[in-house]
C-alpha positions in Angstrom: -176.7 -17.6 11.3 -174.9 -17.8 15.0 -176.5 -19.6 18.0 -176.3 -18.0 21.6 -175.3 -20.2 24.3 -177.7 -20.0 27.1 -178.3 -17.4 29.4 -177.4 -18.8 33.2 -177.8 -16.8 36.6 -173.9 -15.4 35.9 -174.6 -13.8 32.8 -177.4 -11.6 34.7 -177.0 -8.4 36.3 -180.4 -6.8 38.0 -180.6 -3.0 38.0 -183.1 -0.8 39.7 -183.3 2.8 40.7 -184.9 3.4 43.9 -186.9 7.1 44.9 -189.0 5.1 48.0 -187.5 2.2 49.8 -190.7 1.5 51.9 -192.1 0.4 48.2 -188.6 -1.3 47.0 -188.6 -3.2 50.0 -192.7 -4.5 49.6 -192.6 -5.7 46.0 -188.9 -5.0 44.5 -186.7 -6.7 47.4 -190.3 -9.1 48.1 -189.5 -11.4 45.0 -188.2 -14.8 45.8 -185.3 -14.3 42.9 -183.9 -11.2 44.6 -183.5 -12.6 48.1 -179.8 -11.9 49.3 -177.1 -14.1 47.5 -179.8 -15.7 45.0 -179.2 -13.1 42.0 -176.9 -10.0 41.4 -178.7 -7.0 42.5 -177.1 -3.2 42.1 -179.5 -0.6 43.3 -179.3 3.4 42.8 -180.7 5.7 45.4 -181.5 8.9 45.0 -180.3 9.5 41.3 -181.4 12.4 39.2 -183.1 10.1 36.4 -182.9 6.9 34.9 -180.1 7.6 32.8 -177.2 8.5 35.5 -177.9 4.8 37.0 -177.7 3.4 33.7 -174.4 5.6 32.6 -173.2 4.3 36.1 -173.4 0.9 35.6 -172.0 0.8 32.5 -169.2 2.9 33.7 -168.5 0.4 36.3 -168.2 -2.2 33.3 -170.0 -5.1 34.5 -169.0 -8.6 33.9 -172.5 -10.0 33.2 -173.8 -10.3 29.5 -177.1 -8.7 30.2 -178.9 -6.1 32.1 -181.9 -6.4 33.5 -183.8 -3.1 34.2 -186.4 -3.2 37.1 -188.9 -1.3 38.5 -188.8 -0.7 42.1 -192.8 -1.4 42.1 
């Protein structure tokens, strides 16, 4: 059996797609966590579905060991 070594802030990556930033901006971007500088944040605007921000991310071959899916509400 293997152990995991903890998950810290670094190993984090938040994603989110956004379709209406007046709502990202009241609840998404309102959390105390994803004030600016406190955790990574990568938002996609105006994508065709789910899937091209995800194939985007991992195209861009993050560094972090997990990814975090959010909902903008």
């Amino acid at each position: 059996m293997s152990s995991l070594s903890p998950v810290t802030a670094s190993d984090l990556l938040f994603v989110s797609c956004v379709s209406n930033w007046d709502v990202a901006r009241q609840r998404l971007l309102a959390s105390p966590c994803l004030q600016p500088g406190a955790l990574p944040l990568v938002l996609h605007a105006n994508v065709a579905s789910a899937a091209e921000a995800v194939n985007a991310v991992l195209d861009s071959g993050p560094q972090a060991r997990w990814l975090v899916w959010l909902h903008q509400d």
